[in-house]
C-alpha positions, 0 to 999 in steps of 0.5 A: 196626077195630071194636074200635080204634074203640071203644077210641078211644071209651072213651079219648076219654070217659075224657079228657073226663071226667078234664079234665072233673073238673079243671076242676070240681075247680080251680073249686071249689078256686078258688071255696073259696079265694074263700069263705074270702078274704071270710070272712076280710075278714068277720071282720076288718071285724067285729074293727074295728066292734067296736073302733070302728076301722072306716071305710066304704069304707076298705081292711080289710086297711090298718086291721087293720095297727093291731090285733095279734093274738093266740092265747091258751091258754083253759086258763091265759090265757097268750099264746103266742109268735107263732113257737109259733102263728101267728095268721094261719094258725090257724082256731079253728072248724076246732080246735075239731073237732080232737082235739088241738086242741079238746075236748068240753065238760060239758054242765054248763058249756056254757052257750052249747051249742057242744058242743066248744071249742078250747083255743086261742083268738084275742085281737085288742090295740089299742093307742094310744101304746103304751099298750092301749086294747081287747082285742076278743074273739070270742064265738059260741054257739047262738040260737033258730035258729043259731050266733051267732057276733060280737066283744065289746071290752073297755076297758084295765080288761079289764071294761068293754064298749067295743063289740060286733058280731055278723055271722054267725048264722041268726035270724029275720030282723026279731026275732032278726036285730036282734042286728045292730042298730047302735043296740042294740049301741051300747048295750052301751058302758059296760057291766060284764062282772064284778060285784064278786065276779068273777062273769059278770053282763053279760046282756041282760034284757027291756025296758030295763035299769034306769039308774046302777048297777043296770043296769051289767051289764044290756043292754036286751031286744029286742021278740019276740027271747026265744029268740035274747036267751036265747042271747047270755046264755048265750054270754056267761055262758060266754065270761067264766067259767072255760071261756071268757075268765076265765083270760086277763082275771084275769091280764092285769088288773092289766098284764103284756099289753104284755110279753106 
């Protein structure tokens, strides 16, 4: 009777612990599939801030349906067929880690110091009577503290800045944090990303940038923010070259995105 009684014991344990560990188990699933819903809603609501789309309080879901997105081959900037690689579905962070996916980057051209970079990249078209009107690209790299991670949008001519946003990142709050900053991203407009050559030249500088012409590729500094200013040049130095959005913008500049 001992023995039965013990046995029952263990076996009552061993349940308790194995519902125990579902529970747990679907609660994190569950809490995980909620992370990555909002994560989701984050980057959408970041896509039309950057687009100058976004309405507060309006459905995010609704107003993404007016921007098309895309994946692109950073290699040669071509568009893939959606049916080839569906937009929806593809996380371009987890590809960067992936060995088939991503690659490890030359020290030498990884000016934003992300280490490795996926080959594919997402592209989100806005359109206005048919005719393209943005192409909101998403840009990340390293700060003074964190991974700055945002979206620049670029006008029909794929050279001048139409908006920027950054929403995820880890820097100072107060000094850093104002990369976030309405104001200071507002400022952004009209500038060019490209200077005659065909060379990145869009960078923040300290202080203010100088008006007309000579500060066409100039954004203004942030008081106290070296480090994290330091970063956004970077990443945007390698974003527009040849690792990054080049490819993409030189062919699709003179048209063919429409037929893309």
């Amino acid at each position: 009777m001992a023995k039965e009684s013990t046995a029952r014991t263990v076996l009552t344990v061993l349940l308790l612990a194995l519902v125990c560990s579902t529970l747990v188990a679907g609660t994190a699933v569950g809490l995980r599939e909620r992370q990555e819903a909002n994560q989701r809603q984050d980057e959408m609501r970041n896509v039309l801030i950057a687009a100058d789309l976004y309405q507060p309080g309006a459905d995010v879901e609704e107003l993404f349906k007016t921007v098309e997105a895309r994946i692109i081959n950073l290699e040669d900037g071509a568009l893939l067929p959606p049916e080839k690689m569906d937009p929806a579905e593809y996380n371009q962070l987890k590809a960067a880690l992936d060995r088939e996916l991503g690659r490890e980057l030359p020290k030498d051209a990884d000016q934003a110091r992300l280490g490795r970079r996926e080959d594919y990249s997402l592209v989100y078209l806005v359109r206005e009577n048919g005719e393209l009107a943005k192409v909101v690209l998403p840009i990340r790299g390293r700060g003074m503290w964190s991974m700055m991670h945002g979206y620049v949008a670029l006008g029909p001519d794929l050279n001048t800045v139409a908006g920027a946003t950054f929403y995820r990142h880890g820097e100072t709050p107060g000094l850093g944090s104002e990369i976030e900053n309405r104001d200071w991203l507002a400022g952004w407009r009209g500038k060019k990303v490209y200077d005659a050559d065909g060379r990145p030249a869009l960078r923040v500088v300290k202080g203010e940038a100088p008006p007309g012409e000579e500060g066409r590729h100039q954004i203004d500094g942030i008081s106290s923010a070296t480090g994290t200013l330091r970063g956004v040049s970077d990443l945007l130095q390698f974003w527009f070259g040849d690792h990054g959005f080049k490819p993409f913008l030189e062919r699709y500049r003179d048209g063919g995105i429409h037929n893309g």
